[in-house]
Every structure is written in C-alpha cells, then in structure tokens.
VEXFI-465086 format. One line per 10 residues: number of its first residue (from 1); for each residue x, y, z of C-alpha. Coordinates in pm, whole numbers, plus 50000, padded with zeros to 5 digits. Layout:
BEGIN
NUM = X Y Z  ... .
# end
This chain:
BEGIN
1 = 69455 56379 19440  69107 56533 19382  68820 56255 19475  68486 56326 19333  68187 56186 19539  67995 55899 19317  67626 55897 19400  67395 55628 19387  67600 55359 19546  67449 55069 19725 .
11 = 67708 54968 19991  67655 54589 20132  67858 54463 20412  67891 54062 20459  68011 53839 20711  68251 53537 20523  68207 53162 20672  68541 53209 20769  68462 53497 21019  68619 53771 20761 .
21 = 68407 54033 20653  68380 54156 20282  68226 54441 20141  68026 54491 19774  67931 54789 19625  67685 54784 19346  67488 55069 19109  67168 55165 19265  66981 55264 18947  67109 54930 18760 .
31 = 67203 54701 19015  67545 54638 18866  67802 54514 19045  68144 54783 19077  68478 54679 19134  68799 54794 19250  68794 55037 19537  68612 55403 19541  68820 55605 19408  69059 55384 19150 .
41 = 69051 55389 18800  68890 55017 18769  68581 55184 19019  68564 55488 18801  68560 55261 18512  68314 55028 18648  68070 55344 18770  68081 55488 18425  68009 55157 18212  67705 55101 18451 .
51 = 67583 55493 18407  67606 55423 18058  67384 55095 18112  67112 55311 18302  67118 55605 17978  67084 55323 17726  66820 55171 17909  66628 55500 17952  66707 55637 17576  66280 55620 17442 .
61 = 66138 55601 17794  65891 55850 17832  65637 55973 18088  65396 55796 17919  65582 55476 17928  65671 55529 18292  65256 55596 18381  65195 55235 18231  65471 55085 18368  65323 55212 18706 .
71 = 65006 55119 18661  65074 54787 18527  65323 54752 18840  65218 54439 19124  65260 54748 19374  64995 54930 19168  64728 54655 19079  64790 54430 19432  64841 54663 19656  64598 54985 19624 .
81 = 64280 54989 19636  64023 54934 19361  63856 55286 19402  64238 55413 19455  64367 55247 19106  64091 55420 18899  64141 55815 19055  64533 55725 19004  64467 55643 18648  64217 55942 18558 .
91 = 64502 56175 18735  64746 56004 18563  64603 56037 18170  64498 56393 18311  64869 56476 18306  64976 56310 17991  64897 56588 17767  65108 56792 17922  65398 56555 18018  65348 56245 17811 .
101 = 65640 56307 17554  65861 56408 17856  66194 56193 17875  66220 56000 18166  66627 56145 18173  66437 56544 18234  66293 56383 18558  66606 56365 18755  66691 56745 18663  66556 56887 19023 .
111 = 66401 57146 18798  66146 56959 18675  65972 57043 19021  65884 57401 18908  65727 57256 18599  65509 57027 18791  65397 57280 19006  65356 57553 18755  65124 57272 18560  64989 57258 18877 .
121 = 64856 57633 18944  64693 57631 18607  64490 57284 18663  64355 57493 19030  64241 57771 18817  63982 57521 18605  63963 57290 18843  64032 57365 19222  64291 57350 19473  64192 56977 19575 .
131 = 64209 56840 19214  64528 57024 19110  64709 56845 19492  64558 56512 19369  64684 56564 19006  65008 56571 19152  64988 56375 19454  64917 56077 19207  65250 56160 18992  65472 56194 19348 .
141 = 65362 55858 19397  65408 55733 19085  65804 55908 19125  65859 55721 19420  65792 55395 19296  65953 55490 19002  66279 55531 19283  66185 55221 19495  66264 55052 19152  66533 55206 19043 .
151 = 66436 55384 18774  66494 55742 18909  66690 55861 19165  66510 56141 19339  66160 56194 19328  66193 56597 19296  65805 56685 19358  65818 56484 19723  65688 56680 19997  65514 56932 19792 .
161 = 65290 57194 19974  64915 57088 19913  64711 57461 19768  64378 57283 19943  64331 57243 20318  63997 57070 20450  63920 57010 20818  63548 56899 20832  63596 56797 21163  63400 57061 21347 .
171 = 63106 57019 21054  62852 56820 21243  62445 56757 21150  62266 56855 21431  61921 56698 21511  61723 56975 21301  61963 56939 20977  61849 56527 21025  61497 56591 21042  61464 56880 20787 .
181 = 61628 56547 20546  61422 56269 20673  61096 56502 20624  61168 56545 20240  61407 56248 20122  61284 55926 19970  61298 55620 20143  61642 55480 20020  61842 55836 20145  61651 55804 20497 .
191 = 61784 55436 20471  62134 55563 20379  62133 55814 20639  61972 55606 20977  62261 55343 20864  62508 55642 20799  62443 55779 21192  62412 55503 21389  62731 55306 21245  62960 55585 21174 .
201 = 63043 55402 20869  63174 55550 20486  62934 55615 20193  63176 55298 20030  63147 55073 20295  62747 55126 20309  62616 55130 19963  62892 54789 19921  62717 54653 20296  62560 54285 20190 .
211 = 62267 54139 20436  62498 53864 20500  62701 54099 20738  62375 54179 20948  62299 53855 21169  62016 54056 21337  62189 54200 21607  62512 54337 21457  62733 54416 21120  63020 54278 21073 .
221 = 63265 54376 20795  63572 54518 20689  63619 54894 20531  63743 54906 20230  63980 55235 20266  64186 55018 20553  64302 54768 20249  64629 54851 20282  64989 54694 20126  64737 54402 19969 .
231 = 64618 54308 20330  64300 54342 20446  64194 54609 20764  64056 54457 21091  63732 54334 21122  63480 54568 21264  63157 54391 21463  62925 54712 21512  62588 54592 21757  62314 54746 21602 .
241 = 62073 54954 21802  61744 54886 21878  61635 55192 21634  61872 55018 21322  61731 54693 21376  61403 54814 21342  61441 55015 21008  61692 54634 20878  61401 54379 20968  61124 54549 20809 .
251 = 61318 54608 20500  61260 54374 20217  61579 54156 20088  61528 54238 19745  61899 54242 19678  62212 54093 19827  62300 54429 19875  62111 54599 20191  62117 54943 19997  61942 54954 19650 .
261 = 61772 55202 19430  61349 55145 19419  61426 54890 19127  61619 54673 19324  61942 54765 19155  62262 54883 19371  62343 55238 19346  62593 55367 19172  62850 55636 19305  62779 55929 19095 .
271 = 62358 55818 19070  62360 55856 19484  62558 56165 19510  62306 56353 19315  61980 56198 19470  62159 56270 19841  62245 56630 19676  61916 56706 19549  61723 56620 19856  61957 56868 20083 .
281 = 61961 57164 19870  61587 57160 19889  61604 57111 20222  61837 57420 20239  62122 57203 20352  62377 57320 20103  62406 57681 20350  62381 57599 20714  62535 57752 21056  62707 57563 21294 .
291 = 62748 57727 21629  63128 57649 21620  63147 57828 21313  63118 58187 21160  63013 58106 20788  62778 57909 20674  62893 57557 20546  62743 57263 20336  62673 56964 20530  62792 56656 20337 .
301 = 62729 56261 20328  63060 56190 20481  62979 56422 20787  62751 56183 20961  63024 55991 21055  63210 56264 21223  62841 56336 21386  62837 55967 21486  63146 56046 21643  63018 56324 21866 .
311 = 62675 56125 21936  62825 55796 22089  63056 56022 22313  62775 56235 22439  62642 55905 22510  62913 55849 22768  63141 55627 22524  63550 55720 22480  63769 55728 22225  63903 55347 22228 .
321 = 63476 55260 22252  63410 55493 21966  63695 55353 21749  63578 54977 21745  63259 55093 21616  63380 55322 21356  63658 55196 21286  63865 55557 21300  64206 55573 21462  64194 55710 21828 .
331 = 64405 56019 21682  64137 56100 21425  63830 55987 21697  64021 56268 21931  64055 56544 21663  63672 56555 21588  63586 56588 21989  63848 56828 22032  63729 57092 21782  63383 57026 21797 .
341 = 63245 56801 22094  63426 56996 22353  63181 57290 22316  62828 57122 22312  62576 57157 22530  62542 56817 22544  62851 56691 22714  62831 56989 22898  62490 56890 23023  62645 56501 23119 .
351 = 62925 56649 23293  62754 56831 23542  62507 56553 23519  62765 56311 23641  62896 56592 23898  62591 56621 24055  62550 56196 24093  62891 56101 24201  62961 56023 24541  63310 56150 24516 .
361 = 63168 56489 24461  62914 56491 24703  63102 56719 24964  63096 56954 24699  62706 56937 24635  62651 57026 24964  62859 57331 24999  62610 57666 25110  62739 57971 25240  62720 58110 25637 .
371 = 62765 58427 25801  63046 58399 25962  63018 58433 26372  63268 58742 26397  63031 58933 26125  62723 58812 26297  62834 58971 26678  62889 59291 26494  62527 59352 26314 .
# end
C-alpha cells in the first residue's frame, strides 16, 4: 500500500484527566478538525473536504484583497509603527498594478518567486536597488502574515537576496564638515544638528522631541523605531552637556515642540530634508573624503549619530556607556568603532595618553637603552 504524505497538518498531542494521552490532527490552512487515522480512507476523506473548504474560501481572493486584509490586520495597525504603516502601504499600492488581479491560489505555486523578483529588477532600473528590496520586503511581510494566518502556506519570496547594500558606518562628520555647516545654515539646522551630535539621537525622535522631555539637565524619552510588537522601547534619560544646555535655555518655547520652522510651526519630513540638503550642497557636503575611505561620499543627517558614536568613545566612554545614551544595541555601538573609530587619531592619541599616565605601565616609561659592559671593555 502506497501512502502519500498530506501536508499542512497541525498535529496536537493532549494529556486526558484520566492520565491517557490523545492525539488531534487538524487542517492548518482551515483549522478543520480530521478524523480517522493518516492514511485511512475517513482521513483522506476528511483532508480532501477541508482542501476543498480552503479553495472555496479563496475562489475571488485577490492580491488586492489580501493587501487590505493586511493592512486592515490588528498585527498591521497595533503593532508597527506609524511611520512603518504608511511606507508599507505606498509599497504595497506600488505593487498593485502589477499584481492586484493576481489570485491568491497563484501564490502558493513556488514560481511565483521569479515573478516577484523579475517585477523586482525592473522597479531598480526606475527606481534603485533600495526601493525595488523595500517594494518587496513589504510584500514578504505581508506573505508571512498572510501564513501566520493561515491563508497561505509558504511564503515563496522569504529570504530573498536584497540588490542594495549600505554600511554608513565608517561615514563620520569630522569637525571641519560641522563647521563648514554651522558657518552657512540657518539657525533651526544648527539647532537640529548641536541636538543631532551631542545626543546621538534619529532625525524622528528630534524633530518629534517636546520641551517637556528637557527638565534642564537631561532628555528623557523613548525612540520611536524601538516600538516594537505594540510595546513601547526603554526609556532613554540622556544628561545634557553643558554646550546643549546652553543652545536649550536661550531658545524661546514658542512651540511644544523644541524643533520648529522660523514661524513657529513643526517641520515636516520632506520640508527639513530639503532645507538640511540645501545648506550642505552649498557647503560642498554632498562630495567629501573620509580618510577611511577611497571615494568621496555624501555626508547625511542620520550620520551624526554614528559620529556621536565615535565622539563619546574618544571621550573615554564604552560601548554599554555609549548605548544608554543613544539608545543603539551594543552590537551596532561595536560595528561603527570597529570600522571607523579604530583608526583615528584620536583614540590613538588617548591610548598612548593613558599609557604614558598609568602606573601599571610605568616600568615601561622608563625603559632607555645601555651599552652593554662586554661591548664597552672592547672599544
């Protein structure tokens, strides 16, 4: 007797009140209870009806319904992010054009995976690498809800391997990059930036930052990427330095916001990008070199925190000192000084400065050379 493997079978194992032990086997796309044992007619039977169940069900489901079921999902809407939910959804109607009318029955065919990715190698040609992996990072997690629910049963794009790689993390501003800026920026980007460095914080986090979380010696708040599975990150409690206080207290609380345009208004995303844009191509920091690097590069917003990063550990601080004030994980705080800090001048400077000042070096210190007494006899 031939026995053909069933797939998607839940298998639950119980223990009875009465110390017996009972086992239930039920249809993972439909939740349907099977009966009989694997393999008998009344299983077979059972597994059929309840495949049956799962075509009828998804007979008129489209892509299209399958995006708004997503997006209209309690996993969607409670548990990502507010800035997440509206890239998903531009990604998401992005694709509909091209996928909207597909039926949700063509996803399971393993195939389907070329057609994604073929979709995705013409979006890089208008748009970029990054876009196109975002395009269709947003539909892989769309599929794998769509699996955690039980309304596929593979997600066939999972694992896909991204066109764009990015690692910033040796992109630093060095002090004449910060004061070419200051010299020619208006006063709310030298705001943005003096906040930026000395609290290693997002562009998010700071144009969001309310005066209630500065009690005149620190800010206190929570980032908003770390929202994560509907629960809140960890509080952060960053002591401000003597030059941040200085630039908060003789700022006028025109807003609650600490951030503002020169109306008084808070700044929109897009409105800052191009006023923080505009002030460092003029500046001529669109095409910089790095000494780490051999091609020029464009220093970016989001850098400053990676150069906080390398500033508060030339200052002496480590990694588990430099996370609570940034708030990045000690994996991330050690990739940035890895590739970039470890060849400074700076630390290199502080090393030998501590060298020179420790007394468990000081045998060291005071190491000359001699002529030897055997080489002396024989001049």
């Amino acid at each position: 007797m031939t026995r053909v493997k069933l797939k998607g079978i839940n298998t639950i194992r119980k223990l009875l009140a009465d110390g017996s032990r009972a086992v239930y086997r039920y249809h993972r796309a439909t939740g349907l209870p099977l009966t009989g044992e694997p393999g008998s007619p009344e299983f077979i039977s059972s597994y059929a009806r309840a495949e049956e169940t799962m075509r009828a069900r998804r007979s008129g489901e489209t892509f299209n319904a399958l995006i708004r079921a997503y997006t209209t999902s309690t996993e969607f809407t409670g548990k990502l992010g507010a800035a997440t939910q509206r890239e998903y959804k531009r990604m998401l109607t992005k694709a509909e054009p091209e996928f909207g009318g597909m039926p949700i029955g063509a996803l399971e065919d393993q195939r389907v995976r070329r057609d994604f990715l073929d979709w995705r190698e013409t979006v890089a040609k208008v748009s970029g690498d990054r876009e196109a992996d975002n395009r269709l990072s947003a539909i892989s997690a769309m599929l794998t809800w769509a699996v955690e629910r039980g309304r596929l049963p593979a997600n066939h794009i999972k694992g896909f391997k991204r066109l764009y790689h990015s690692d910033r993390s040796e992109i630093v501003w060095l002090p004449e990059h910060i004061s070419a800026f200051m010299g020619a920026a208006p006063i709310e980007m030298q705001r943005a930036l003096i906040i930026a460095l000395h609290t290693g914080q997002r562009q998010a986090d700071i144009l969001l930052m309310p005066w209630s979380a500065y009690d005149g010696t620190a800010i206190t708040l929570r980032q908003g990427k770390s929202l994560r599975h509907g629960k809140p990150g960890p509080l952060l409690t960053i002591p401000c330095t003597m030059a941040l206080r200085r630039v908060l207290d003789g700022m006028e609380r025109t807003s609650p916001l600490i951030l503002t345009t020169k109306t008084g208004q808070s700044f929109k995303k897009r409105y800052f990008a191009e006023m923080w844009e505009a002030v460092s191509k003029r500046v001529g920091l669109d095409k910089v070199m790095l000494p780490s690097l051999s091609e020029p590069v464009s220093l970016h917003f989001h850098d400053l925190r990676g150069t906080a990063v390398t500033l508060l550990s030339e200052a002496g601080c480590n990694p588990q000192q430099i996370a609570t004030i940034t708030g990045h994980s000690l994996k991330s705080v050690s990739v940035i000084l890895d590739r970039y800090l470890a060849r400074t001048r700076a630390l290199a400077d502080q090393a030998i400065f501590n060298w020179e000042n420790s007394p468990r070096t000081e045998f060291a210190n005071q190491l000359q050379t001699t002529v030897s007494p055997t080489k002396a006899r024989k001049g």
